[in-house]
C-alpha positions as CSV (number, residue, x, y, z in Angstrom):
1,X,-0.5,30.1,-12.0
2,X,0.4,27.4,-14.9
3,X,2.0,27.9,-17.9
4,X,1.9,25.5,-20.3
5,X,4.9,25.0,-22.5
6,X,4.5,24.4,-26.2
7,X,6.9,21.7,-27.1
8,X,7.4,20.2,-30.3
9,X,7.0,16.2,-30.1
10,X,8.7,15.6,-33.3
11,X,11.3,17.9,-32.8
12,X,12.3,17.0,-29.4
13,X,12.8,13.4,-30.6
14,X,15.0,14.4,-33.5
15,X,17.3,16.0,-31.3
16,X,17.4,13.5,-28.7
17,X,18.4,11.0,-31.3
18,X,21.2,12.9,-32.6
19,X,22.3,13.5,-28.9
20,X,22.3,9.5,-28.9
21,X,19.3,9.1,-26.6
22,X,16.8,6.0,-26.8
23,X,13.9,7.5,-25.4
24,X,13.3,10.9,-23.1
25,X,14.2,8.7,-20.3
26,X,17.2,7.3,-21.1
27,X,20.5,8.6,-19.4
28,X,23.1,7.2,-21.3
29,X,25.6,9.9,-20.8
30,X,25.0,10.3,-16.8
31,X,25.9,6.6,-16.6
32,X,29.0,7.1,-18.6
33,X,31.9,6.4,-16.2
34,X,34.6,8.9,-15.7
35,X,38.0,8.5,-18.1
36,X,40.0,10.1,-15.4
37,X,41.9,8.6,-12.0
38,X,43.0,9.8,-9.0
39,X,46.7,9.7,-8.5
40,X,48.3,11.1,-5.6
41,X,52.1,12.8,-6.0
42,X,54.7,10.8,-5.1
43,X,56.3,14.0,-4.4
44,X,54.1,16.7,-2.8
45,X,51.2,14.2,-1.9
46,X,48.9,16.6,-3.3
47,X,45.7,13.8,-5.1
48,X,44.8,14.9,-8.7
49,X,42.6,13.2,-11.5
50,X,44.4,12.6,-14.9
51,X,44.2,10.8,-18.1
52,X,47.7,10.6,-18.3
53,X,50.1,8.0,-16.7
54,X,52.2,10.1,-14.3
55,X,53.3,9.4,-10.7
56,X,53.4,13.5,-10.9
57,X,51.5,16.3,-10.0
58,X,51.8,19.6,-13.2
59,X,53.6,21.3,-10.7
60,X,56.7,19.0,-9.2
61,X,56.8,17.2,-12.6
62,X,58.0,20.9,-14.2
63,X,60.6,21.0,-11.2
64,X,61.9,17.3,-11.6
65,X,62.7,18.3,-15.6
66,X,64.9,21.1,-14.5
């Protein structure tokens, strides 16, 4: 039992050029490396990822600005 889905050529393409795509094959944003690092707390030793530059996990950064 096949079904055969009706797609829309034209449509498809438009979409996949606003989405920034070259081609249906092209997988641009799985290639894409992460912005994020792993730091591990200097504290706790717990390893986190972060954008940020801290030497801090969320947790013992609130209890070192007590």
């Amino acid at each position: 039992m096949s079904k055969e889905v009706n797609v829309d050529k034209a449509f498809e393409q438009e979409l996949k050029g606003k989405m920034g795509w070259k081609c249906s094959c092209s997988l641009d944003i799985v290639d894409k490396e992460c912005s994020l690092k792993k730091v591990t707390c200097k504290a706790c030793g717990k390893v986190f990822k972060t954008n940020r530059d801290v030497n801090y996990c969320f947790d013992c950064e609130k209890k070192t600005q007590r």
